[in-house]
N, C-alpha and C positions, 0 to 999 in steps of 0.2 A: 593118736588114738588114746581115748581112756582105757585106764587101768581099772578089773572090777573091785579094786579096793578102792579106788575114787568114786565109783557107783554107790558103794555100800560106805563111807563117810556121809557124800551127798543126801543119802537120804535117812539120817541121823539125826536128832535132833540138839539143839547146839544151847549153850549156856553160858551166857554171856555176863560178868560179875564185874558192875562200874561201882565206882563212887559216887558217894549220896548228889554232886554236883551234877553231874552227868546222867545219872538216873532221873533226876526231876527238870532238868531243863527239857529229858524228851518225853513229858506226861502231857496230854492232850484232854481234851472234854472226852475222843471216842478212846482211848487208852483203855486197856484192859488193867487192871491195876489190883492185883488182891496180896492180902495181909494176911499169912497163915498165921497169926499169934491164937490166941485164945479170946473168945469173944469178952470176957474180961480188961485183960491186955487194953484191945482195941478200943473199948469205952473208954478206957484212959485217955487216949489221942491215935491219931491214926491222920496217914497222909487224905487229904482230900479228894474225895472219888474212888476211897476204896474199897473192892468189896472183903468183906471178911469170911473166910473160909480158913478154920482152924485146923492147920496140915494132922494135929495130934487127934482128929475125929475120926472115928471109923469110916463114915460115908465120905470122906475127904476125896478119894478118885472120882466117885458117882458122882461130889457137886464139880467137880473141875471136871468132868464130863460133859458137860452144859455149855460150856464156851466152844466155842470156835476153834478148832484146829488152825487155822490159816492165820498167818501174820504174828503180830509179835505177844508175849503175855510179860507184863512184870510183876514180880512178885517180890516180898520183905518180910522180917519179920521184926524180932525184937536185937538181934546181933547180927545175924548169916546164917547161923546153925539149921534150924529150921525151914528157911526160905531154901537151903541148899538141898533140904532132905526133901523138899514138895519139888524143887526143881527139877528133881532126879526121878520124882514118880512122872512128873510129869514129860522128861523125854521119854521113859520108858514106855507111857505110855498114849506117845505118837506127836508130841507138839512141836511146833520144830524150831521155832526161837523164844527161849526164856531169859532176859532180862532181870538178874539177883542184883540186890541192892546191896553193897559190897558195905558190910556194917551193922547192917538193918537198919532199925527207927533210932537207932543209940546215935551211929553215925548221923545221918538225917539232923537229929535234933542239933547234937555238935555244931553241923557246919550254917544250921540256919541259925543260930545262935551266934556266932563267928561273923556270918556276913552282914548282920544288922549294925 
């Protein structure tokens, strides 16, 4: 028989923090894929397919609002710092698999740099 603290983990939402290898082998065309840096930042470069949602904006919950609850979100930023702090609004407020790019785009660039 469950325990209702297994009830109440279960229905938690979970944060899950890979390496830039791992994080991009599982990006897809339908991939939810957003980049909390600064829309600045992002003109710089930005992973392919993603949308920009700057966690440091006021309306930051209201546009991550707009997605889908169900299935998975991945998110980045420019280190982890930030990607961590939009990760956490965003269990809090109901998602239930977030996928943090353990680095951000710093990492990212690193290792695609490395594997060429």
């Amino acid at each position: 028989m469950f325990q209702p603290f297994f009830f109440f983990l279960l229905f938690q939402g979970v944060i899950l923090t890979v390496p830039a290898d791992t994080f991009v082998s599982q990006l897809t065309k339908t991939t939810i894929l957003i980049d909390v840096r600064t829309p600045e930042e992002f003109d710089e470069g930005h992973l392919s397919g993603a949308v920009n949602l700057s966690v440091t904006s006021i309306d930051f919950v209201n546009q991550i609002n707009e997605f889908s609850k169900k299935g998975l979100i991945y998110v980045y930023c420019r280190s982890g710092k930030r990607s961590n702090r939009a990760a956490n609004l965003m269990k809090a407020d109901g998602f239930p698999m977030i996928i943090e790019l353990e680095g951000g785009y710093l990492a990212w660039q690193i290792t695609n740099s490395t594997a060429q």
